[in-house]
C-alpha positions as semicolon CSV with decimal commas, in nm:
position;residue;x (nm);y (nm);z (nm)
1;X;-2,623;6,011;-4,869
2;X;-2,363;6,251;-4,801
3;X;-2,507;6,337;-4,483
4;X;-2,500;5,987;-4,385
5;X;-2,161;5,945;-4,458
6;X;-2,016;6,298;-4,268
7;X;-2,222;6,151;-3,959
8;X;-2,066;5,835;-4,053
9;X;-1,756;6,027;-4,013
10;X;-1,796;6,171;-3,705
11;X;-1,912;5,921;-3,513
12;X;-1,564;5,701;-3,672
13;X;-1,359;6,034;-3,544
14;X;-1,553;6,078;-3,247
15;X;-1,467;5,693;-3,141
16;X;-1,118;5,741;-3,215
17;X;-1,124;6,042;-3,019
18;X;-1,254;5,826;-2,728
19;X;-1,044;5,529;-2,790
20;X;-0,723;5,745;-2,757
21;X;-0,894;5,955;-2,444
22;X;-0,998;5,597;-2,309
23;X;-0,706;5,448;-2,376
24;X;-0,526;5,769;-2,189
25;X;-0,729;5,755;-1,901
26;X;-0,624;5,395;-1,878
27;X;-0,238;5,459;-1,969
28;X;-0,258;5,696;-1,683
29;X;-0,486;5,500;-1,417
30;X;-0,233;5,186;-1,461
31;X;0,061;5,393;-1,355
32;X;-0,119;5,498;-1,063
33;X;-0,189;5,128;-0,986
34;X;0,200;5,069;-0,990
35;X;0,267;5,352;-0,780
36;X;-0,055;5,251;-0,515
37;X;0,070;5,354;-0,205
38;X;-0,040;5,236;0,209
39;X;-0,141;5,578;0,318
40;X;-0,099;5,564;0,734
41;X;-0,350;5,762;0,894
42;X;-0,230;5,870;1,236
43;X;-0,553;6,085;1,294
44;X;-0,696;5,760;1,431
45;X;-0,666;5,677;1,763
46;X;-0,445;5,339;1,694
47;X;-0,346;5,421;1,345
48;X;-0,448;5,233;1,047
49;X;-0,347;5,127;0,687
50;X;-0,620;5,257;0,402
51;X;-0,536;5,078;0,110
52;X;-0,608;5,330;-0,194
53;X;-0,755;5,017;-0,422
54;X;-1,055;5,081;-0,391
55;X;-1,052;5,503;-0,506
56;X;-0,863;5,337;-0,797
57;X;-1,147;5,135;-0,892
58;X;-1,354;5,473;-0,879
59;X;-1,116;5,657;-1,096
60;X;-1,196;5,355;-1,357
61;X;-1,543;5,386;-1,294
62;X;-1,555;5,792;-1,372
63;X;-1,339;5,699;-1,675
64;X;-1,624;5,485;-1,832
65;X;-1,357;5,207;-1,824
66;X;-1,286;4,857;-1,609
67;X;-1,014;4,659;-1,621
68;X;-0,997;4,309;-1,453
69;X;-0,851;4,213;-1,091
70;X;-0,722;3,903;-1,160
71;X;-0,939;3,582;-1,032
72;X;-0,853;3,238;-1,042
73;X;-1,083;3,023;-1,309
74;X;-1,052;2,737;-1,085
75;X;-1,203;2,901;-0,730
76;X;-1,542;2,968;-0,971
77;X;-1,563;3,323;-0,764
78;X;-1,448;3,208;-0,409
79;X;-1,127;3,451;-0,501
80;X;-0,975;3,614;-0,187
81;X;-1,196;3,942;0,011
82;X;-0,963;4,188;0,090
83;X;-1,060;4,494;0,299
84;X;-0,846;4,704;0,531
85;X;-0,585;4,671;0,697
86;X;-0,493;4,358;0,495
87;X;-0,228;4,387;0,207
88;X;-0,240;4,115;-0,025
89;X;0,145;3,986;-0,115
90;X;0,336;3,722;-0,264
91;X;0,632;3,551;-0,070
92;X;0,935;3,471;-0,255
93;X;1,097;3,102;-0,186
94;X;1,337;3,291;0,042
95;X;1,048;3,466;0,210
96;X;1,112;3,793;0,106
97;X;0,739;3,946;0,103
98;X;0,588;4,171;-0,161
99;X;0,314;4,419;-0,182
100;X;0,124;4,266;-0,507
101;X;-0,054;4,385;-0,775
102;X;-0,416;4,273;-0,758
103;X;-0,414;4,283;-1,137
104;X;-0,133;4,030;-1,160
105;X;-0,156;3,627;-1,132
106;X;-0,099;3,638;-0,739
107;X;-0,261;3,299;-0,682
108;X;-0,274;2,982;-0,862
109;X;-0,445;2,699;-0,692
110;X;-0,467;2,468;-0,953
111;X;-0,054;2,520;-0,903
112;X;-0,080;2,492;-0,509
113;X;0,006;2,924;-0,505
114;X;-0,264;2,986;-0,206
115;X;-0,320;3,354;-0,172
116;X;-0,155;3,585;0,145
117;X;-0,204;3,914;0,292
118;X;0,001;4,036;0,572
119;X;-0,123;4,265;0,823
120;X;0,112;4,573;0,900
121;X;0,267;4,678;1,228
122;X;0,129;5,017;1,425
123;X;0,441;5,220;1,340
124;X;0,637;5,053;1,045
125;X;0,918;5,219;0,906
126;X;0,749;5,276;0,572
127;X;0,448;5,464;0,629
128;X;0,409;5,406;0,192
129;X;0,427;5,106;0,089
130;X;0,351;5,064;-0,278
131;X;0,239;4,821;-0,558
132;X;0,566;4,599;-0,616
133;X;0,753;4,699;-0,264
134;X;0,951;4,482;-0,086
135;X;0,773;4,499;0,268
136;X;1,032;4,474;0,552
137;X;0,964;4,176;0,820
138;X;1,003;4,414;1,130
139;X;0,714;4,586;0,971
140;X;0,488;4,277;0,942
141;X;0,242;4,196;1,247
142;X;0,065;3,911;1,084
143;X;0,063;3,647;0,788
144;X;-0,300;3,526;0,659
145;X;-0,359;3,269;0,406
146;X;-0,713;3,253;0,246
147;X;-0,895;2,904;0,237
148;X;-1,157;2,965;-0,035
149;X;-1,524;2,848;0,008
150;X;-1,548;2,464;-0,161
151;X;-1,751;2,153;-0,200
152;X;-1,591;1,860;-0,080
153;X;-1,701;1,489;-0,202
154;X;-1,788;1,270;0,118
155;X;-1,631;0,917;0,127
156;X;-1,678;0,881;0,489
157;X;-2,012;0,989;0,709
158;X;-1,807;0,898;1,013
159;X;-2,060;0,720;1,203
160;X;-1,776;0,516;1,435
161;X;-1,838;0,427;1,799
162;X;-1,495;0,269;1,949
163;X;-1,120;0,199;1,849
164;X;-1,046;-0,133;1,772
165;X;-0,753;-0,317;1,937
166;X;-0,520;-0,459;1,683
167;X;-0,568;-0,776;1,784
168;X;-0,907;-0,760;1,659
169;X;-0,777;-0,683;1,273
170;X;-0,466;-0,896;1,229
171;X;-0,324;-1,200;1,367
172;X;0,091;-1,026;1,352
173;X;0,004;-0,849;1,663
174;X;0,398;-0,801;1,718
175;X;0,466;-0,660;1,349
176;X;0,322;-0,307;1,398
177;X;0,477;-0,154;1,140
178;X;0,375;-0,422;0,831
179;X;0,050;-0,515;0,932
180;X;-0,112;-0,245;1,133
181;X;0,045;0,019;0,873
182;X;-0,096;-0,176;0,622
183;X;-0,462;-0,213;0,758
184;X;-0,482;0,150;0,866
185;X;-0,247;0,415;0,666
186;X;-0,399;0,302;0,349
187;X;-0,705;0,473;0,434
188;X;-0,570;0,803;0,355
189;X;-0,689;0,944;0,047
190;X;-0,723;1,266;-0,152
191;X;-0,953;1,464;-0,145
192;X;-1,222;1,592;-0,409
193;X;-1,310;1,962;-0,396
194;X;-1,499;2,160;-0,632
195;X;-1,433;2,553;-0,538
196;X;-1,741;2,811;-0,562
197;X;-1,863;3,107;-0,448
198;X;-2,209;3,108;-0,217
199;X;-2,406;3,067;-0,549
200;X;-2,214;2,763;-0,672
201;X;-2,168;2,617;-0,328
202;X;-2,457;2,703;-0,159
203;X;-2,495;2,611;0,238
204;X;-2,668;2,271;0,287
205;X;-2,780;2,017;0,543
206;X;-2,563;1,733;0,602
207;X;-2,592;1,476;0,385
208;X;-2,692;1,094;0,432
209;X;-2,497;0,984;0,194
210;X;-2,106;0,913;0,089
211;X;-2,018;1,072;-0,265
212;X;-2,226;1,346;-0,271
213;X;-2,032;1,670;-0,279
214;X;-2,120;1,846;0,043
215;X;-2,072;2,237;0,112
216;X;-1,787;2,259;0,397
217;X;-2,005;2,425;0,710
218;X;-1,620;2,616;0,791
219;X;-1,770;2,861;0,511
220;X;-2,074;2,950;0,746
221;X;-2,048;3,192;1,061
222;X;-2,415;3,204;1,236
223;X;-2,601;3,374;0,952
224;X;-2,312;3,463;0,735
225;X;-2,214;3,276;0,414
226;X;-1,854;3,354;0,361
227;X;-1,643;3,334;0,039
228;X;-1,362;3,197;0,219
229;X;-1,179;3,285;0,531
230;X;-0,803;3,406;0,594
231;X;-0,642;3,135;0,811
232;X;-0,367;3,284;1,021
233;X;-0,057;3,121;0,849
234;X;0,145;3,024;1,188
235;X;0,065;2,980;1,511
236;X;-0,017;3,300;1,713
237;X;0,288;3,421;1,881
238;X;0,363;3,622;2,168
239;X;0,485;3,996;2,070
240;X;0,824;4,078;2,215
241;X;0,909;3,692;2,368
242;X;1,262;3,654;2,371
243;X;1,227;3,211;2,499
244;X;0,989;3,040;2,481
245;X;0,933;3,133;2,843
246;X;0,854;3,426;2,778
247;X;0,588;3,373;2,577
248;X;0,376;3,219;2,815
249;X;0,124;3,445;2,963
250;X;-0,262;3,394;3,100
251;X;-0,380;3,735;3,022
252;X;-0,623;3,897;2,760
253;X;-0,434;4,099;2,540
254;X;-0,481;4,125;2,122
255;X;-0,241;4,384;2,097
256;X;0,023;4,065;2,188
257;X;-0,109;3,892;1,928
258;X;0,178;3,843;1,662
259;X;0,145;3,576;1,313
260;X;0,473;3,475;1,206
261;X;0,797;3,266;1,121
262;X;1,021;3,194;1,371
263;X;0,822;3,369;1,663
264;X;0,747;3,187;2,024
265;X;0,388;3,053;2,023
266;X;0,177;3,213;2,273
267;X;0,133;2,927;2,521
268;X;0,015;2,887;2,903
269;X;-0,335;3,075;2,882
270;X;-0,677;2,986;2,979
271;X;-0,875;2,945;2,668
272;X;-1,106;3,216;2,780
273;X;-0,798;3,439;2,682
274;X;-0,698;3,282;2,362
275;X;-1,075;3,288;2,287
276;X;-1,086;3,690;2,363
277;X;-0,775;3,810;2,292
278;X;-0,863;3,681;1,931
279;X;-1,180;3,772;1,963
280;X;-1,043;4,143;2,042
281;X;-0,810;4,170;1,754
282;X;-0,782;4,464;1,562
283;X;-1,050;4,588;1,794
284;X;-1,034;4,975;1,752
285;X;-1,330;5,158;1,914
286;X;-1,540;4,824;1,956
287;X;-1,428;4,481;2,131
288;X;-1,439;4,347;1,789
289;X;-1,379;4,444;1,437
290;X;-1,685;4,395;1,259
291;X;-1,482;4,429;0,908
292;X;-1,209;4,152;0,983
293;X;-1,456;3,932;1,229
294;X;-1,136;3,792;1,389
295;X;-1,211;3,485;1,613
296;X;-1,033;3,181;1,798
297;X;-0,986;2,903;1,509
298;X;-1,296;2,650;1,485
299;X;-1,233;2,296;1,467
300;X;-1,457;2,288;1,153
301;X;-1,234;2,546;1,072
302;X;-0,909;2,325;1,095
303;X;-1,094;2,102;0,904
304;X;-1,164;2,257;0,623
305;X;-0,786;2,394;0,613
306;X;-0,685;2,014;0,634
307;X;-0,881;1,899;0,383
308;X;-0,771;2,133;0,141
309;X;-0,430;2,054;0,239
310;X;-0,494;1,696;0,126
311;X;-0,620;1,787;-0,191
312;X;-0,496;1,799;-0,544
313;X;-0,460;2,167;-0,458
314;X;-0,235;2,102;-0,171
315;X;0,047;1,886;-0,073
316;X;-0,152;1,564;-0,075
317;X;0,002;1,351;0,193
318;X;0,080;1,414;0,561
319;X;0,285;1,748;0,624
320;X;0,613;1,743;0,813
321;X;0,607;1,816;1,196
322;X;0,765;2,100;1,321
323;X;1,007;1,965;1,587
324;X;1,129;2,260;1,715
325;X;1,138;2,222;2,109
326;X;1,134;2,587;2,151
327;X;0,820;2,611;2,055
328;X;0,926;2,854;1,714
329;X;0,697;2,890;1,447
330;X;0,753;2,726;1,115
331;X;0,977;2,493;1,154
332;X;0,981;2,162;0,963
333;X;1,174;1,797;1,094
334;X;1,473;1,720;0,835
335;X;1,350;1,363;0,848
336;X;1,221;1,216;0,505
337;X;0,868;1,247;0,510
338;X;0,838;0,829;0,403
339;X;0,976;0,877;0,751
340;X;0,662;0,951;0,942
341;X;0,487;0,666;0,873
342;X;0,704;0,462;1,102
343;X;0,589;0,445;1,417
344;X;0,820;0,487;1,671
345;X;0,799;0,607;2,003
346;X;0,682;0,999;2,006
347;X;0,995;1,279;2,078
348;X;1,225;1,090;1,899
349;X;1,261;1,343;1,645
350;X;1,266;1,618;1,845
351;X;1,603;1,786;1,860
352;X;1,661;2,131;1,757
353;X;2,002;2,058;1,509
354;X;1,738;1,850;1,327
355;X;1,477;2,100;1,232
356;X;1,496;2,389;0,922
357;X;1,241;2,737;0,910
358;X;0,986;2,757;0,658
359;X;1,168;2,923;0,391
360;X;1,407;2,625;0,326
361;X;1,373;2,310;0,077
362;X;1,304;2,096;0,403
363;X;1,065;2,404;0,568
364;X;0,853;2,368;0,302
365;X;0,758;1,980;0,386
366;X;0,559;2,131;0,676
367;X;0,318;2,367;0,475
368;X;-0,023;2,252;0,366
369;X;0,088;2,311;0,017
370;X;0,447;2,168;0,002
371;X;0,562;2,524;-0,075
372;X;0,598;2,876;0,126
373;X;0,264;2,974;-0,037
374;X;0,074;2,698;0,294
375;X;-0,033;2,728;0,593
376;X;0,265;2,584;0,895
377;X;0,242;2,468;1,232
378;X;-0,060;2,230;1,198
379;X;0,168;1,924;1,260
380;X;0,374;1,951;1,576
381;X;0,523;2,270;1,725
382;X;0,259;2,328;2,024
383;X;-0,062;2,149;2,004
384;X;-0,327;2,406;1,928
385;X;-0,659;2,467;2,152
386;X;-0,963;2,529;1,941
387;X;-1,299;2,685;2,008
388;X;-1,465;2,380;2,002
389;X;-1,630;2,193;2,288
390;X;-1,879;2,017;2,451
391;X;-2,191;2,158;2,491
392;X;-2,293;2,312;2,861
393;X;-1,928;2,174;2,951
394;X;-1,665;2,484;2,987
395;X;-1,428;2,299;3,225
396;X;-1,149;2,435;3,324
397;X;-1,143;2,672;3,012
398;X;-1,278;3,034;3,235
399;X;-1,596;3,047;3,059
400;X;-1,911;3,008;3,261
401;X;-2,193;2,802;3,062
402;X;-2,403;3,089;2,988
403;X;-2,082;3,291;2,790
404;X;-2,013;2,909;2,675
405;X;-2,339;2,938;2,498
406;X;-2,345;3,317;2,435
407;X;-2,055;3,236;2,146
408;X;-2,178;2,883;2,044
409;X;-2,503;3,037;1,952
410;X;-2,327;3,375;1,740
411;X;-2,131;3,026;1,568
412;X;-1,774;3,133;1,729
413;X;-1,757;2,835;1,910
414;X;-1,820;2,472;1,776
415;X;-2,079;2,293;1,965
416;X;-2,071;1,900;2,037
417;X;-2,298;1,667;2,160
418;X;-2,325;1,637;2,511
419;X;-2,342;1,266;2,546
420;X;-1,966;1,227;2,388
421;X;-1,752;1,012;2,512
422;X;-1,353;0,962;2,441
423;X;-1,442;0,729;2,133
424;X;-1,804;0,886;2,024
425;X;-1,658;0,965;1,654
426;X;-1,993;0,912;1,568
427;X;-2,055;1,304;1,731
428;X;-1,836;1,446;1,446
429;X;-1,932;1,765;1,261
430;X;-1,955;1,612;0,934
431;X;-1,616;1,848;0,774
432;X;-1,458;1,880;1,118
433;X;-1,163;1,614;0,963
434;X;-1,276;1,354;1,266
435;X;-1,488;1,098;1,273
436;X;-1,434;1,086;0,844
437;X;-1,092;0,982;0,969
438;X;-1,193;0,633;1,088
439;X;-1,203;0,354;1,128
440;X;-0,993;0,383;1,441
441;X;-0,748;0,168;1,642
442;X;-0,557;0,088;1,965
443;X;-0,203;-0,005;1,984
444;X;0,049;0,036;2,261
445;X;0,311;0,324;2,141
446;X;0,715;0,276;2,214
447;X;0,682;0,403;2,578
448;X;0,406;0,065;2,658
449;X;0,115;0,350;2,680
450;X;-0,190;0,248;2,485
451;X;-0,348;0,516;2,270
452;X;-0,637;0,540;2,034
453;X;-0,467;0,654;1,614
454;X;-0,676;0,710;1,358
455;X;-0,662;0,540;0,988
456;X;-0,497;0,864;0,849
457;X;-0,130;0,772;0,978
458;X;-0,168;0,665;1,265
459;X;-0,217;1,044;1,458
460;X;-0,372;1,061;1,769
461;X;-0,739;1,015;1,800
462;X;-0,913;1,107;2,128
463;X;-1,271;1,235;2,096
464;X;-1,389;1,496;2,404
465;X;-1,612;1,418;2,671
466;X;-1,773;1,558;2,952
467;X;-1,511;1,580;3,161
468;X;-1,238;1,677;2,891
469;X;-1,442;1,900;2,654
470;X;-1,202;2,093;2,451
471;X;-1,026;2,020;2,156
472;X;-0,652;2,027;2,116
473;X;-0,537;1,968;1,701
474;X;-0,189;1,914;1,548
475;X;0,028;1,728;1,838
476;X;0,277;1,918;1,970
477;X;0,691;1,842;1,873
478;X;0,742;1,554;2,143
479;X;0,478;1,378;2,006
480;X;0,679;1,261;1,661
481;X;0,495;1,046;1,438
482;X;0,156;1,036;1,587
483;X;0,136;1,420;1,580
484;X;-0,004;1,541;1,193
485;X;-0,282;1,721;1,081
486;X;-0,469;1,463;1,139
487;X;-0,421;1,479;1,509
488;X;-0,698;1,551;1,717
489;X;-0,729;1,503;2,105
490;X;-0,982;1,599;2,431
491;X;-0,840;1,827;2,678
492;X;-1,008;1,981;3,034
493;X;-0,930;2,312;2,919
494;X;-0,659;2,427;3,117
495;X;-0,386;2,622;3,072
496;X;-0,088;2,410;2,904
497;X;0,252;2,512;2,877
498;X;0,240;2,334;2,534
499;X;-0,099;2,460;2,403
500;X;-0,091;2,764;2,164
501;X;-0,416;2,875;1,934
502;X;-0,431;3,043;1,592
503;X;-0,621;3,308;1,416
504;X;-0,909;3,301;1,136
505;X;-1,077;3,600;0,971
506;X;-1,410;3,584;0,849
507;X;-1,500;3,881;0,586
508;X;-1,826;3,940;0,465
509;X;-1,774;3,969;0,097
């Protein structure tokens, strides 16, 4: 008995012993954490940002211990995948930016907090950056904001062929704004997403069916199910453009490629150019980074961003446009957002001394959450060109057919039916936020030109075809109330002194 109770003894001491050492280990592992520093290795031929976390997480394995990054209960596991270079932050309502703690509560998106990273410059100013840092905006290259893998509940399969006149749904034919309003904005509606990782939302064949909850085919790239992707969080800008004239420029070139506020959008390029230059991002000693898989945003991809946006996780009603006829990122229109769903005649609202940047009470109307946490720019601003098209139809984009093809079949370019027309809706990518959008109408706008709206208010809707094959998302600032995110149009491809493109990262978990 006595022996019993000395090894009794010991083995109480010897767990104290290894509490307190434990407990140490983790004292001391936690104070590295809030000292975890950007080391910048110039060694490499373009320099590059190694984030220590994850030699942190092997001091915790060698210590026997773990202690939890924080996740978000409500993403069931679709929590942001973070590799290098990207630095995950938070962003203050003034936008002051943040190196964060990955142990801390650094999203929320049951509160609308989507999760950022920023990408640094080359040759910032502080080569080491730690845990709780205010990072300087000269030292910032790009702003990402993660879109985490989701179910969505279908209400619409989209299966329209035409746009009615509005003749042929009300009698008041001359009282746009009462009746046609009536008939058609109503049909906007939130949406109903369930949030999982691959396991909980696994990839599946479109359905047949309205309220089924449907896996969101953004989350797929060729044979890659992805946890999310990292939306760029403004429109790509131009590095070093001083006017918006100077940021137009037909050329390949990723090292140009800058993601944030108050930057000139990148316009006036073939979309051969947009397409590589993003496709070359971050390219190092390969055309592309294999860890970040940058690419030229998808119009599935803008639809799944959209959706999202019109969720109970996002700002749930159409964002503000950005209005800014210089073509600067993140701006917002200081009209009331009741506003919008007049429709008057497009540029009306237009005027610089009536717009506000992102980080203001009014700048925050034109983020897909309502707050600086969103994504900007996808109403208004410069229309955006995405890799989406019709199939063995390149246009005036560059590409020949067979590169065309080349990236549709590796899933970096979304393909479309060949026999669509300007009012095939019915040719949607079920996710793609267009044909779900319908029904669809025609009424004659301010300046007597017809156009084709859809039922989510009122934005443009203009399905490619053969001879226009691209598609071109958001509106651009002269086109007022029927630009939105909502918006989506045909285009030939060519270069457009108004077009601009935007950034997605696709990282294998």
């Amino acid at each position: 008995m006595k022996r019993v109770i000395k090894n009794n003894n010991k083995i109480i001491i010897g767990i104290l012993i290894g509490v307190v050492l434990s407990v140490t280990t983790v004292n001391a592992v936690d104070a590295y954490i809030e000292s975890n520093k950007v080391a910048y290795d110039n060694s490499k031929s373009n320099g590059s940002f190694k984030n220590v976390q994850e030699s942190i997480d092997e001091l915790y394995e060698k210590s026997g211990m773990h202690k939890e990054k924080w996740v978000d209960d409500t993403l069931n596991g679709a929590d942001p995948v973070l590799k290098d270079p990207l630095i995950p932050v938070t962003i203050d309502n003034d936008g002051n930016v943040y190196y964060t703690n990955l142990n801390s509560e650094w999203y929320n998106y049951s509160e609308r907090r989507w999760a950022n990273a920023v990408i640094l410059i080359d040759n910032p100013s502080n080569t080491n950056y730690g845990v709780g840092d205010k990072i300087e905006e000269d030292d910032i290259e790009s702003y990402f904001v993660w879109i985490p893998r989701y179910q969505y509940q279908v209400w619409d399969l989209g299966k329209y062929t035409k746009a009615y006149t509005l003749g042929e749904i009300t009698d008041k034919k001359d009282d746009v704004e009462s009746s046609f309003w009536k008939v058609a904005g109503s049909n906007a509606k939130l949406v109903n997403i369930k949030f999982g990782d691959v396991s909980r939302a696994p990839k599946m064949t479109e359905p047949t069916t309205t309220d089924v909850y449907y896996t969101h085919p953004a989350f797929t790239l060729g044979d890659k199910n992805l946890n999310g992707i990292w939306v760029g969080k403004f429109e790509t800008g131009y590095k070093d453009a001083n006017s918006k004239e100077t940021a137009q420029h037909n050329e390949i070139a990723s090292d140009k490629i800058i993601i944030k506020p108050n930057v000139y959008s990148w316009r006036d390029i073939t979309i051969k150019n947009m397409f590589m230059s993003a496709y070359e991002y971050k390219k190092g000693s390969s055309n592309h980074n294999e860890t970040l898989n940058p690419h030229m945003m998808k119009n599935t991809e803008w639809g799944a961003t959209v959706y999202l946006s019109h969720s109970e996780y996002g700002i749930g009603t159409e964002i503000s446009l950005n209005n800014n006829e210089d073509f600067k990122t993140g701006y917002s229109a200081t009209a009331n957002a009741d506003q919008r769903k007049y429709f008057g005649t497009p540029g009306s609202t237009s005027q610089n001394d009536l717009t506000q940047p992102f980080n203001t009470t009014v700048g925050y109307f034109a983020s897909t959450t309502g707050n600086i946490t969103g994504i900007y720019d996808m109403s208004g601003g410069a229309w955006e060109f995405l890799a989406s098209c019709i199939e063995n139809a390149p246009g005036d984009s560059a590409f020949t057919s067979d590169e065309l093809n080349k990236y549709m079949n590796l899933g970096y370019i979304d393909r479309y039916a060949s026999n669509s027309n300007l009012e095939s809706f019915n040719n949607r990518i079920l996710g793609d936020a267009t044909g779900e959008l319908g029904p669809f109408y025609h009424y004659i706008e301010g300046n007597g030109v017809p156009y084709s709206h859809n039922s989510w208010y009122g934005d443009y809707a203009f399905f490619p075809s053969s001879d226009f094959p691209w598609f071109g998302r958001g509106g651009n600032y002269r086109d007022g109330v029927s630009s939105g995110q909502f918006y989506f149009h045909d285009s030939n491809g060519n270069m457009q002194n108004d077009g601009s493109f935007r950034l997605t990262l696709s990282l294998s978990t």
